[in-house]
N, C-alpha and C positions, 0 to 999 in steps of 0.2 A: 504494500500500500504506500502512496505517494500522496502525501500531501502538502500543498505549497498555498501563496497567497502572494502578491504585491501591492504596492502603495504608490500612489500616484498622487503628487501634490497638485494641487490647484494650481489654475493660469488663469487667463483672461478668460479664458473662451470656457472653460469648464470646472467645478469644484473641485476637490480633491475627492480620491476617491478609493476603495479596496478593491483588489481582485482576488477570491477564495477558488483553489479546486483540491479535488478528490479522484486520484487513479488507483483504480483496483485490477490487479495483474492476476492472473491464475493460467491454468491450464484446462486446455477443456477434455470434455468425455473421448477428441484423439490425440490429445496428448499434447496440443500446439499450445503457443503459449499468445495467451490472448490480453489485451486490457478495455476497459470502460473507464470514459473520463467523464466526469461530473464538476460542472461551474456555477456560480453564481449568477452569470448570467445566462441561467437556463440551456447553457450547450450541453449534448452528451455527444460522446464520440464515441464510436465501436475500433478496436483496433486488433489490427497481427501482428505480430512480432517478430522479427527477421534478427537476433544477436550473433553476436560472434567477437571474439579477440578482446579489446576495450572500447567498444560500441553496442549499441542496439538502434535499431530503427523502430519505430510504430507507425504502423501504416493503414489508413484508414477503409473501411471496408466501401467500395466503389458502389456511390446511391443515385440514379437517374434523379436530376432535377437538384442536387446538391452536391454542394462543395467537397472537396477531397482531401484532405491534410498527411501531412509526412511528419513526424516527432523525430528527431535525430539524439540521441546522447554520444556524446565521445568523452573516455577518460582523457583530463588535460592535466594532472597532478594528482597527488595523494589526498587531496581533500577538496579537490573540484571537478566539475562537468564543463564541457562546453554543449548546447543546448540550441538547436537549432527548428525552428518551424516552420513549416514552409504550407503555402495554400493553393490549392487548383481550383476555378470557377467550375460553376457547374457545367457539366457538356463535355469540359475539357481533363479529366481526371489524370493527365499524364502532364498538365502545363502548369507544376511546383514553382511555385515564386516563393522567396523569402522572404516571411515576417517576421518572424523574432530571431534572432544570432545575439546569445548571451552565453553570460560563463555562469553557473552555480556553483557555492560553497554552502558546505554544509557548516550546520548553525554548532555553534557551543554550547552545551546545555551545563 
């Protein structure tokens, strides 16, 4: 289970504001290894999972009439990810653009 959040300060044009999700990873009844992503603002996403070495991909299951998503993780050190997301319109499920390209650390508890 993966759960994350971000904070976006206020500007001109919009308040500040949180963004909460919820990824739950498992394996299904053939063995693949699958996730479900849940957000705040009411997105879920159905995913596969392609890992290997120090990467995973998540790859979104192809739906007529919506958008397509790619999740990338790559180990980039001992205590970070780099974190890549990339978005295909609808129609176009194979035309990944990139929206997010960030590094994550994990938090000190």
């Amino acid at each position: 289970m993966r759960k994350s959040y971000a904070e976006y300060p206020a500007t001109d044009e919009r308040p500040a504001s949180r963004h909460d999700d919820l990824m739950i990873v498992y394996a299904d009844a053939e063995g693949r290894l699958r996730a479900d992503y849940f957000d705040s603002e009411g997105h879920v996403i159905r995913y596969a999972i392609h890992a290997g070495g120090d990467s995973a991909e998540f790859v979104s299951d192809a739906v007529a009439g919506a958008p397509r998503f790619r999740l990338t993780y790559t180990k980039s050190g001992p205590e970070q990810l780099s974190l890549k997301f990339e978005i295909a319109p609808p129609g176009k499920p194979d035309s990944l653009k990139t929206y997010i390209d960030a590094t994550l650390r994990r938090q000190k508890r």
